[in-house]
C-alpha positions in Angstrom: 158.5 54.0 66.1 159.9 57.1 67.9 161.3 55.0 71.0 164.6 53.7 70.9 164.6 50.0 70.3 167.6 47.6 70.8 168.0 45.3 67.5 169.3 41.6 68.2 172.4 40.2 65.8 172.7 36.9 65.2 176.4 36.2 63.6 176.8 33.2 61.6 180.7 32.3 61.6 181.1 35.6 63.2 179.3 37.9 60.7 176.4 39.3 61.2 173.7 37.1 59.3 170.1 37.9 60.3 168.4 40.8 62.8 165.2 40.4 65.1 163.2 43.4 64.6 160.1 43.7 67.2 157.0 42.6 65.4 155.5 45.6 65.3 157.8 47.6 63.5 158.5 44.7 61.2 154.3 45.1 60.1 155.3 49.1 59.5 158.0 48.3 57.2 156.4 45.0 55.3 154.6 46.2 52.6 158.4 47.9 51.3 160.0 45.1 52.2 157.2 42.7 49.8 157.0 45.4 47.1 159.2 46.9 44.4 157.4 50.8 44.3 160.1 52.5 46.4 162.9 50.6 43.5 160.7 51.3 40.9 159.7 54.7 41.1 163.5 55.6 42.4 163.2 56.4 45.8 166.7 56.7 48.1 167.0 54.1 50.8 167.9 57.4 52.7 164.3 58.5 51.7 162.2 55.8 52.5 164.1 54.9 55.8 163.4 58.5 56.9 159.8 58.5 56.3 159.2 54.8 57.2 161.3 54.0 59.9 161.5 57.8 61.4 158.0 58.9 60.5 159.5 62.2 58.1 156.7 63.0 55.6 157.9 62.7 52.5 158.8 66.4 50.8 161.0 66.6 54.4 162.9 63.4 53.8 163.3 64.2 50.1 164.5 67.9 50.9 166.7 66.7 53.5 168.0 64.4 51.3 168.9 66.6 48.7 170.2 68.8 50.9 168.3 71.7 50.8 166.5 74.0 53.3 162.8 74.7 53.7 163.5 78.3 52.2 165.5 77.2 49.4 162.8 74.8 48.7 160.4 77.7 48.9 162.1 79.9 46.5 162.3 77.1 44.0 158.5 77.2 44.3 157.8 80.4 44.8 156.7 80.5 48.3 157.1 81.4 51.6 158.7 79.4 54.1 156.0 79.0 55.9 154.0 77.3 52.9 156.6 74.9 52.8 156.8 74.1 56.8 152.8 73.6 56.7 153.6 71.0 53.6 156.1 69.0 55.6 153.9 68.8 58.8 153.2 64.8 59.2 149.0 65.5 58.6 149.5 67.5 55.6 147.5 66.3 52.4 148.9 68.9 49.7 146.9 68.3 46.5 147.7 67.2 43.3 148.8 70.1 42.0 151.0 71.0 44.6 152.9 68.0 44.6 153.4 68.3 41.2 155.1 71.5 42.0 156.9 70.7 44.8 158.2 67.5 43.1 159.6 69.9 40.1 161.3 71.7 42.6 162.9 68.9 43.9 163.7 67.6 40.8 162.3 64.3 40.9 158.8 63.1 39.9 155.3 62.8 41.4 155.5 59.6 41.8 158.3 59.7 44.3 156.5 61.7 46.8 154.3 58.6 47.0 155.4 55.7 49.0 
């Protein structure tokens, strides 16, 4: 959801105790919410809050995460820039191979490029 959207709090002896999330971003975050792949593969809250919530492909919310740029990223891959800008463009489908490489520059696995 790219438009701002006000959250209701409902306090229970004045502490927050539950928030009403419009139904339809509630659907777009469900399947984490029911399943254990984001904690079982190892995946920041960071991560998956940027690419769920915030609509960041992954490599982007993983680089940003680690806090690198798109050039240092590059060089750890050994490519340009621009290879890695084209990767972190939201209709992007890198193959196999390239995730592989891109998740050893990161330092994490595969499988965390996957949510």
């Amino acid at each position: 959801m790219k438009t701002h959207t006000d959250y209701q709090t409902i306090d229970y002896h004045g502490i927050p105790a539950f928030v009403l999330v419009p139904w339809e971003e509630f659907n777009r975050v469900r399947p984490l919410l029911e399943g254990d792949k984001a904690r079982a593969t190892g995946i920041p809250q960071a991560v998956v809050e940027a690419h769920v919530l915030s609509e960041v492909p992954m490599i982007r919310a993983w680089r940003e995460h680690i806090g690198i740029t798109q050039g240092e990223l590059a060089t750890r891959m050994g490519v340009s820039q621009a290879a890695v800008a084209k990767l972190e463009k939201p209709d992007a489908k890198p193959r196999g191979a390239t995730l592989k490489k891109v998740a050893e520059a990161l330092g994490i696995s595969p499988a965390q490029l996957d949510v």
